[in-house]
N, C-alpha and C positions, 0 to 999 in steps of 0.2 A: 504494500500500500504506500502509496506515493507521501513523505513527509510522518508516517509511520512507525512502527518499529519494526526490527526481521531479528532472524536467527540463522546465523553462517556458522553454518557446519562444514568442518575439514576434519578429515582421516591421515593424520600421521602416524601409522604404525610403526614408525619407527621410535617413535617419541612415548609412546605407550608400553607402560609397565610398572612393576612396583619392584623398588630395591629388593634385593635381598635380606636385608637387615630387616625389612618389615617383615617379612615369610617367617625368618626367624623367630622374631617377638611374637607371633602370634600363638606359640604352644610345642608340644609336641608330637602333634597330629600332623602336621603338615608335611608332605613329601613333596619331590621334584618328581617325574618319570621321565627318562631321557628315551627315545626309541629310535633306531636307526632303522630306515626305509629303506635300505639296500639290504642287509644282512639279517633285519628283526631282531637284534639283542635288544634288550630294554631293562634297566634298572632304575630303581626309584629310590632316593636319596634325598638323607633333611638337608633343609638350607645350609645351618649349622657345617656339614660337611662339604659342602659345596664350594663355601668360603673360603674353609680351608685348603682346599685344592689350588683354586684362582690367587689365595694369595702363597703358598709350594711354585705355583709355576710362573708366579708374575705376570698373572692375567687377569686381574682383578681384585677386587676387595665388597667389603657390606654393601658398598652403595653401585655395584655392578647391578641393571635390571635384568628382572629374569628373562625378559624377551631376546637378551644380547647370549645369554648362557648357547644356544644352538650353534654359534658362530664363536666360540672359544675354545670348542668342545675337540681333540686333536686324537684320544683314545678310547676305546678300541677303534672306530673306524674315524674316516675325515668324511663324509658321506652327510647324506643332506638326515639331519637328526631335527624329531619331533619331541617338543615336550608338552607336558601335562601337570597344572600342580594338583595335589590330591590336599583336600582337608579334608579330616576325619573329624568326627565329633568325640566328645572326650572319653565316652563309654565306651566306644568303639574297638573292636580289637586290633592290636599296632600289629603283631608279629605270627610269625606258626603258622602253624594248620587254621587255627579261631576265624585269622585275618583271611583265609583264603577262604573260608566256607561263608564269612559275611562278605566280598569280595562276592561271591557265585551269587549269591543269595541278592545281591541291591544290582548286578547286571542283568537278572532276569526278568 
């Protein structure tokens, strides 16, 4: 409307994310899943550790966003890799057998 107001919308995906340092502070439910499209390994891992890696290899630190994590990633494959964060609720089970049968159980 002419002399009105609007709303401009832009999609910077590249600008879009949340630190890691935030994933962390958020609990102990929270995983990373890394998944590689060429080979399918896929591991899922806390922030927490993640950090520790990027700052091992001198590629980051807390305030790296996790949308960059795919493009730092150098092992096992160099390969176009997908991630996923996983929150769990707090009752939830982290580990085991428990985690993979509620796991089966919330994909069905």
């Amino acid at each position: 409307m002419l002399g009105g107001c609007w709303l401009d919308f832009r999609e910077e995906p590249a600008r879009v994310g949340l630190p890691l340092r935030a994933l962390a502070a958020a609990g102990p439910g929270v995983r990373i899943e890394f998944k590689c499209q060429a080979c399918g390994y896929a591991r899922a891992v806390t922030p927490g550790a993640i950090i520790a890696r990027l700052k091992a290899d001198k590629l980051g630190d807390e305030n790296t966003l996790h949308t960059a994590l795919p493009d730092k990633l150098t092992r096992p494959c160099k390969t176009c890799w997908t991630l996923r964060v996983e929150w769990r609720e707090p009752r939830t089970p982290q580990l085991g057998e428990a985690a993979k049968a509620y796991d089966r159980r919330m994909r069905s």
